[in-house]
C-alpha positions as CSV (number, residue, x, y, z in Angstrom):
1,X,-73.7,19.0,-2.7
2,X,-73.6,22.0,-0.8
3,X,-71.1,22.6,2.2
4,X,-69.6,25.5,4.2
5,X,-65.8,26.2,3.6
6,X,-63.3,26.7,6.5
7,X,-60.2,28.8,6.3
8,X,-58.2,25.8,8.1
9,X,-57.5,22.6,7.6
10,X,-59.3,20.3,10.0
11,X,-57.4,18.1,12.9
12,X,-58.4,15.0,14.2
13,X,-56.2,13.0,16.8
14,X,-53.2,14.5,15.0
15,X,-53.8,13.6,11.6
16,X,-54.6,16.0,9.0
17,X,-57.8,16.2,6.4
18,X,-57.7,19.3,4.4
19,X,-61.8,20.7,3.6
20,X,-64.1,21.7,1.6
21,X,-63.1,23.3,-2.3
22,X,-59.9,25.5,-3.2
23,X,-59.3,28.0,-1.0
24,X,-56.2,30.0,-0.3
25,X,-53.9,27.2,-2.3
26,X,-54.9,23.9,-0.7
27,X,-57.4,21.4,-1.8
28,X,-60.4,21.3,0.0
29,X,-63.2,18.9,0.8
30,X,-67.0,19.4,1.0
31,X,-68.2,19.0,4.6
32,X,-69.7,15.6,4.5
33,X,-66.4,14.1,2.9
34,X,-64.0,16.0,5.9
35,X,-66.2,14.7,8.4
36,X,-65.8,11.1,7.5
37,X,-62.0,11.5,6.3
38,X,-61.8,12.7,10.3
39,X,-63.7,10.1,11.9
40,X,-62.4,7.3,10.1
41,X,-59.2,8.3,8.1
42,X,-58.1,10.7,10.8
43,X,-59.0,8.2,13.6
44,X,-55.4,6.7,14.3
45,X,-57.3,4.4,16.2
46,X,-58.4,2.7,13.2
47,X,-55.3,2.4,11.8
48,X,-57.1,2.9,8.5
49,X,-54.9,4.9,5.7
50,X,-57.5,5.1,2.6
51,X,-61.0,3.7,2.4
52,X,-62.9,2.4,-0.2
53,X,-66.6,3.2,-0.5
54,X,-68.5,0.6,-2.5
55,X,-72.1,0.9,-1.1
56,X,-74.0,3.5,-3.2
57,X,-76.1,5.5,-0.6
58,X,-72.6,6.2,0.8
59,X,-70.6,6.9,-2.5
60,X,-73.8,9.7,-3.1
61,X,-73.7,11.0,0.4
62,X,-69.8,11.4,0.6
63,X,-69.5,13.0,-3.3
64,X,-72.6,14.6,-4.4
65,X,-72.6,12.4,-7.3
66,X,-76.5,10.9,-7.8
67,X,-75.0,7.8,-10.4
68,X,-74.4,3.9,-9.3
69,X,-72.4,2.0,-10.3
70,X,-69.1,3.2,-8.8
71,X,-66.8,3.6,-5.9
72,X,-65.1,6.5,-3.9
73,X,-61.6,5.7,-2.8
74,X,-60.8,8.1,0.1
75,X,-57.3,8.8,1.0
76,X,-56.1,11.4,3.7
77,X,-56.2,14.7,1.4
78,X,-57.7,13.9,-1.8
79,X,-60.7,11.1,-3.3
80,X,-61.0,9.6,-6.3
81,X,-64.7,8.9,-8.1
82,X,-64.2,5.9,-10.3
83,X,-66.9,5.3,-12.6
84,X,-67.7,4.2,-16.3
85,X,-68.5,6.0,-19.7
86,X,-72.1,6.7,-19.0
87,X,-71.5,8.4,-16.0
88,X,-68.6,10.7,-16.7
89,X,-70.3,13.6,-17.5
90,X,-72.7,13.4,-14.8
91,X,-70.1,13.2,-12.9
92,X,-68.0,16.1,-14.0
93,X,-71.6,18.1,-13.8
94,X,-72.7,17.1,-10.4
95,X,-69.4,16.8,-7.9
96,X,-67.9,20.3,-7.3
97,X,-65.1,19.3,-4.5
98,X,-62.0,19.7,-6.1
99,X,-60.4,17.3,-3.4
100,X,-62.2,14.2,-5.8
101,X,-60.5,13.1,-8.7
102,X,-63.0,11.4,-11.3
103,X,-61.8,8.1,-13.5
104,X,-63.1,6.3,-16.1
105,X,-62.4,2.7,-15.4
106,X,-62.5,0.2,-18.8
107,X,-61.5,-3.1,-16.9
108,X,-63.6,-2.9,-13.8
109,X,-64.1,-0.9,-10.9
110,X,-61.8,-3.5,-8.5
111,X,-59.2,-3.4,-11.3
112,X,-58.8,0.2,-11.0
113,X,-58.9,0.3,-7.9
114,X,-56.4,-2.3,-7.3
115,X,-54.2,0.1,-10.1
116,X,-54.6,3.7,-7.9
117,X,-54.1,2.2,-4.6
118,X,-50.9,0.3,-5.8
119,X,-49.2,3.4,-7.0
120,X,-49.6,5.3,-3.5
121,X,-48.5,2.0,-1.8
122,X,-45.8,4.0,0.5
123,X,-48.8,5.9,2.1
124,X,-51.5,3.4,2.0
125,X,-50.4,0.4,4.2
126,X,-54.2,-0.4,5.4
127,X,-56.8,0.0,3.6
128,X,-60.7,0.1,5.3
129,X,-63.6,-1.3,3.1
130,X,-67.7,-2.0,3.6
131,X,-67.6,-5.4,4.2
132,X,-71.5,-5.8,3.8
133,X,-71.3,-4.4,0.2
134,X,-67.8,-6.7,-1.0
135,X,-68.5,-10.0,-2.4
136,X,-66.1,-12.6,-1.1
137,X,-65.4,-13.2,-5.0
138,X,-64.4,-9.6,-5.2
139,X,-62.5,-9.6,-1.5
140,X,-60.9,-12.1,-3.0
141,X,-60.1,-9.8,-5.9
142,X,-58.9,-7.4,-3.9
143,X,-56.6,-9.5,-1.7
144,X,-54.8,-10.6,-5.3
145,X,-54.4,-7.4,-7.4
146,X,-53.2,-5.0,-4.3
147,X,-49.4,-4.8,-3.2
148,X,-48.8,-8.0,-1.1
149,X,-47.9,-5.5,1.7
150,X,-51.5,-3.6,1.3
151,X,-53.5,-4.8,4.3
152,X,-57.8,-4.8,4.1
153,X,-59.3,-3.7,6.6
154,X,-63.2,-4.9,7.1
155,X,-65.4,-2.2,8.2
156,X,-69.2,-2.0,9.0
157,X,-71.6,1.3,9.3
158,X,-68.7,3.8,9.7
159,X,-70.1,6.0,7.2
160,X,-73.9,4.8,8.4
161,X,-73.4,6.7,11.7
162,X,-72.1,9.5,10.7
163,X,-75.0,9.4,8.4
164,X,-77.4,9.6,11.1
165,X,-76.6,12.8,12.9
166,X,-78.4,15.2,10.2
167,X,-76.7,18.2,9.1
168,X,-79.3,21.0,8.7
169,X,-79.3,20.8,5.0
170,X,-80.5,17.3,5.7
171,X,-83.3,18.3,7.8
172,X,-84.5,20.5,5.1
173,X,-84.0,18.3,2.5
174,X,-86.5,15.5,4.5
175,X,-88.8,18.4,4.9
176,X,-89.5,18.7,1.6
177,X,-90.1,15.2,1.0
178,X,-92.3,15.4,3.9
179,X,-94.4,18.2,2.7
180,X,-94.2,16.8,-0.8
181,X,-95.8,13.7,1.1
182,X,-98.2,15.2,3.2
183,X,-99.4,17.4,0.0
184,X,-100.1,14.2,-2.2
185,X,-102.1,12.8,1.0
186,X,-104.3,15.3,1.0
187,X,-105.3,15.1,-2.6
188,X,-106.1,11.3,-1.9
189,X,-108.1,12.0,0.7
190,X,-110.1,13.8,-1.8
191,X,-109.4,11.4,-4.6
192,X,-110.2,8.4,-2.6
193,X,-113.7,6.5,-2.6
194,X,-115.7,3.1,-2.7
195,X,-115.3,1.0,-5.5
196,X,-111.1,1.7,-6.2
197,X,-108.9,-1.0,-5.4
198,X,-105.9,-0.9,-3.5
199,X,-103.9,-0.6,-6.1
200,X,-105.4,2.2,-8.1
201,X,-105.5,4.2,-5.2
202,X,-101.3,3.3,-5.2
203,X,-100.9,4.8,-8.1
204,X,-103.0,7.8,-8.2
205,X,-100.5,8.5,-4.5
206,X,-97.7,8.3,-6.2
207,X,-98.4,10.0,-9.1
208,X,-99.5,12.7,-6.9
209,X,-95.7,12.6,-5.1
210,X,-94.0,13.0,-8.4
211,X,-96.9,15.5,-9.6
212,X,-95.5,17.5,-6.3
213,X,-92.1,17.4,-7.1
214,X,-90.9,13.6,-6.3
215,X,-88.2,11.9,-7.8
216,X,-90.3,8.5,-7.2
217,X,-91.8,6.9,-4.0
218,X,-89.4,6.2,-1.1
219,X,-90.8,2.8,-1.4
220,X,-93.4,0.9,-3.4
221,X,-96.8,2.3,-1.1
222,X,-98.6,0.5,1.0
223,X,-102.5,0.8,0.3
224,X,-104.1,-2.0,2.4
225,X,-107.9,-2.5,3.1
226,X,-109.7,-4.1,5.5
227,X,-108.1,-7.3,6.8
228,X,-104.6,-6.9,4.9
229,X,-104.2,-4.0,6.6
230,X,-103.0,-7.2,9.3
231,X,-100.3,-7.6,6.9
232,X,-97.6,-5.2,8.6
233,X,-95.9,-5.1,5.1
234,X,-98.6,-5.9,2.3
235,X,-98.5,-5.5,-1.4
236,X,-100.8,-3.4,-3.2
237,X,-103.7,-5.9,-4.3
238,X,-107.3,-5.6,-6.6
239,X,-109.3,-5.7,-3.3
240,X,-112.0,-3.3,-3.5
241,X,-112.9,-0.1,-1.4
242,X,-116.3,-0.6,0.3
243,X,-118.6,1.9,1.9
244,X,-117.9,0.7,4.9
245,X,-113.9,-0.3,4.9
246,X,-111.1,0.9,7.0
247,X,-107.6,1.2,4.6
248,X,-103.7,1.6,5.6
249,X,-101.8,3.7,3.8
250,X,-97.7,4.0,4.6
251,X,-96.4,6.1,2.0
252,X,-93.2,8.6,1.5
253,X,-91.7,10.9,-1.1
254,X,-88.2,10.8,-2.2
255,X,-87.0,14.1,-3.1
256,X,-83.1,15.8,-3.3
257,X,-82.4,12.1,-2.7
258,X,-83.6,12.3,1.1
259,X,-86.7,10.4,2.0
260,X,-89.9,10.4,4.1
261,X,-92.5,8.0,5.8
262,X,-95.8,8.1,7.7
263,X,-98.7,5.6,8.1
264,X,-102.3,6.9,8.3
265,X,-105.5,4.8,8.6
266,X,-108.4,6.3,6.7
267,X,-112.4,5.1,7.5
268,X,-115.6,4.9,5.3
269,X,-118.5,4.8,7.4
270,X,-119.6,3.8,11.6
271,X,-116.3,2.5,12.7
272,X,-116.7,-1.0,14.9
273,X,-116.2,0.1,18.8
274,X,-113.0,-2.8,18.8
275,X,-111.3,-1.2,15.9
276,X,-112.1,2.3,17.7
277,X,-110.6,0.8,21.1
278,X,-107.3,-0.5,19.0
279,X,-106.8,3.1,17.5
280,X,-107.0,4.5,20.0
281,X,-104.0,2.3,22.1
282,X,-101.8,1.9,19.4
283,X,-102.3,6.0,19.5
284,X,-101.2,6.8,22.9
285,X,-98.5,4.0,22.9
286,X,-97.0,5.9,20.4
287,X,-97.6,9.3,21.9
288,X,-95.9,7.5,25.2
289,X,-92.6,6.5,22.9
290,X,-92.5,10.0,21.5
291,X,-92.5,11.9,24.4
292,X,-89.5,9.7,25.8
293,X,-87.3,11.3,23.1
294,X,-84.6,13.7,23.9
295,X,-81.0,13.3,23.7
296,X,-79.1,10.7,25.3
297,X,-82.3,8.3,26.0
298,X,-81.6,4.9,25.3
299,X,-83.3,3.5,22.6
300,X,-84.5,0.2,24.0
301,X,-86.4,2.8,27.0
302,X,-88.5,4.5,23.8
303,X,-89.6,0.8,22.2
304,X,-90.2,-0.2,25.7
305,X,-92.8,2.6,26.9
306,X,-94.7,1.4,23.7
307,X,-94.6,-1.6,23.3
308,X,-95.5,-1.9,27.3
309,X,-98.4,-0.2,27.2
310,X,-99.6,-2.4,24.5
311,X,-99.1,-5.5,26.1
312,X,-100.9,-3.8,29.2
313,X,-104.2,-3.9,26.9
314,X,-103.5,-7.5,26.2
315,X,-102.1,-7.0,22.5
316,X,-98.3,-7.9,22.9
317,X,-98.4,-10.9,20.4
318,X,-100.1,-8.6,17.9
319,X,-97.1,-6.3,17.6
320,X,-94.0,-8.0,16.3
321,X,-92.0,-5.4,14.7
322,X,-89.3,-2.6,15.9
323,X,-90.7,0.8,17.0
324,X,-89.1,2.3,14.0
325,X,-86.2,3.0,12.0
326,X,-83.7,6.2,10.9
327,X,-84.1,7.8,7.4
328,X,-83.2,10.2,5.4
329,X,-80.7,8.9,2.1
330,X,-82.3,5.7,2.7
331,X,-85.7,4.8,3.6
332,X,-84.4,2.2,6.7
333,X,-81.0,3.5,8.2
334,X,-79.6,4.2,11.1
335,X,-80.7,3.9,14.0
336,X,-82.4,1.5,14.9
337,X,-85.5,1.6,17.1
338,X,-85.3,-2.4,18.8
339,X,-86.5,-3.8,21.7
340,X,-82.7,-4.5,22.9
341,X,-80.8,-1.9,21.2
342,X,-78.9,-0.1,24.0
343,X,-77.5,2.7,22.3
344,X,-78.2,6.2,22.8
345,X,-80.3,8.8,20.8
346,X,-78.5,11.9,19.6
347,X,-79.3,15.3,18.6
348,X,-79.4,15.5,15.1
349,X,-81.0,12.2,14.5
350,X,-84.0,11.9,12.6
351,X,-86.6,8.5,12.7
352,X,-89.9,7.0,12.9
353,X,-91.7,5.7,15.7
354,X,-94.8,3.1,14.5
355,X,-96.5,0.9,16.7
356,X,-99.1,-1.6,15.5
357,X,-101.6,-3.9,16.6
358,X,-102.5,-6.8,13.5
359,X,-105.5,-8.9,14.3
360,X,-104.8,-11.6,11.1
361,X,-108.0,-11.9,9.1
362,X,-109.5,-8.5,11.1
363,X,-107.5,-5.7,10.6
364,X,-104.5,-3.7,11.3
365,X,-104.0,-0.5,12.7
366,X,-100.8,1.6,12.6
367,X,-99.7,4.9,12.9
368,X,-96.1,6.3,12.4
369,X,-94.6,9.4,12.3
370,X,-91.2,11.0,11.8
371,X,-89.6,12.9,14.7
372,X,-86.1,14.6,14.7
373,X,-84.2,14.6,18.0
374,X,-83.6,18.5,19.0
375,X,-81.1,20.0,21.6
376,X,-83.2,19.7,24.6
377,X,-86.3,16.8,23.3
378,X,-88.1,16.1,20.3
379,X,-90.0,17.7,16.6
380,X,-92.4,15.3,15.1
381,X,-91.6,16.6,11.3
382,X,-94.5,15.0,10.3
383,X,-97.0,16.9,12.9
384,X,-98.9,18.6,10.0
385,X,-100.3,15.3,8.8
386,X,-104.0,14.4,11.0
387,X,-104.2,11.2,12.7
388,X,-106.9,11.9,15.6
389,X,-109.3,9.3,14.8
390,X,-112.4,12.5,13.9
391,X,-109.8,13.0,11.7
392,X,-109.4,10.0,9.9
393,X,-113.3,9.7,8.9
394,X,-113.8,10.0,5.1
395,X,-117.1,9.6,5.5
């Protein structure tokens, strides 16, 4: 994991994190790590004195360290990476913060962790955990093997938030997946004709993504013709292409571990004047959410200057998901675009806006793209990718 180094230890409400790698005889942390020890160990709001980090996307994000199967314990100035035999090596070649001790556990990864925490017990008097990634079994665990004077502290999306402000290194990172995306697209459009099924076209996508430089799909594609295009989230099935069939595709690329994803809707032949007409709303009612984005907009204000519109041209009922989602690590994160979700927007932020109209047995049209919240408004990352409907006419 990359990250700038500071000459200073950072400050946070009068608590101390030291940064980033060695550097004029302190242990340092890697930015992504200090900005969470700030925020959250730092916070002496949250009372919180080490934190343990058992959801995977975060453990990665926090370490640089692309295994599973383990946890980060976080303390004030230093972290400790506690994983198994098949991972120690990848470890020791992947995480280059010096501030993060790596462990081999042989007894289990609460065991161990019960076992450091217990011998800094005069520091660590509260400690924070992901309570949406702890069993109650292995709360319970917890609760049993720690120093009776040890208090756990349940936690949710701490790390999740700080994970949705991008870092520019981010916003690369999903640029590359993007193009790696948007690439593969085009050779489909080529590649694509009457008589392949759905799921041969899946395949030939996502070989093109890895052909490109994927690790894998950001998700398992969605290639749906015709009528199960009305199904907002359908599996790939044998139904074939026809000379005269509309098809869905929502695809994305994983790659550096950040993710991308865009829906398209391709056409073979005279388009019927209905499916023309829904095009063309669920078009501008996303044009109308996107050109509400800018810093500090409330999110509820985006879905609703969609999802109004729609219901203007009598299609409400046939649109009954979010407006979109956050990604980047993860292919669904923060935020959250909802109908009733009342928080802000910020710079730095990075999601998709999707509207859809499903007509069950009929068809389905939706269009999505990714947009990255700037300074002053808005950069759909994802602009490069056609989606006027001329555009979307095979033949």
């Amino acid at each position: 994991m990359d990250g700038k180094l500071t000459k200073t230890t950072q400050r946070h409400q009068g608590r101390i994190c030291k940064i980033d790698r060695r550097l004029h005889g302190f242990v340092a942390m890697n930015n992504y790590l200090a900005n969470f020890c700030n925020s959250v160990i730092g916070n002496s709001k949250l009372n919180i004195d080490a934190f343990l980090v058992s959801n995977q996307t975060n453990m990665q994000y926090l370490s640089g360290f692309t295994g599973h199967d383990t946890f980060l314990l976080v303390l004030a100035n230093k972290s400790f990476l506690i994983t198994d035999f098949r991972y120690i090596q990848q470890a020791h070649e992947e995480i280059k913060d010096k501030s993060i001790k790596i462990i081999r556990h042989k007894n289990g990864l609460f065991n161990k962790v019960c076992k450091i925490v217990n011998t800094y017990k005069k520091k660590i008097r509260h400690l924070g955990f992901e309570s949406p990634s702890i069993t109650v079994s292995s709360f319970k665990e917890l609760k049993k093997n720690l120093n009776k004077h040890i208090k756990l502290i349940p936690t949710q999306d701490k790390i999740e938030k700080i994970r949705a402000i991008k870092t520019p290194e981010e916003i690369d990172k999903i640029k590359q997946a993007i193009k790696c995306a948007s690439d593969a697209f085009t050779k489909i459009r080529k590649y694509i004709k009457p008589g392949l099924s759905e799921r041969v076209i899946a395949n030939e996508l996502d070989y093109q993504m890895r052909k490109k430089g994927a690790i894998n799909s950001s998700f398992p594609s969605i290639v749906a013709i015709d009528e199960r295009a009305a199904l907002p989230h359908a599996p790939v099935s044998s139904k074939i292409l026809s000379p005269q069939s509309a098809v869905l595709i929502d695809w994305g690329a994983r790659v550096s571990e950040y993710n991308s994803d865009t829906t398209r809707v391709l056409f073979f032949g005279k388009i019927p004047e209905k499916t023309r007409t829904i095009y063309q709303i669920v078009l501008e009612a996303q044009e109308r959410a996107i050109n509400k984005v800018k810093p500090g907009e409330v999110i509820k204000n985006i879905d609703f200057s969609a999802r109004n519109f729609i219901k203007q041209k009598g299609y409400a009922k046939f649109f009954g998901h979010g407006l979109g989602h956050g990604i980047g690590r993860m292919g669904h994160e923060l935020p959250r675009l909802r109908q009733k979700n009342k928080e802000v927007i910020k710079h730095g932020m990075v999601f998709t806006i999707e509207p859809g109209i499903y007509l069950p047995g009929k068809i389905g049209i939706r269009l999505e793209d990714m947009v990255l919240v700037t300074e002053n408004g808005y950069d759909v990352l994802t602009k490069s990718i056609p989606k006027e409907l001329y555009q979307m006419v095979i033949y």
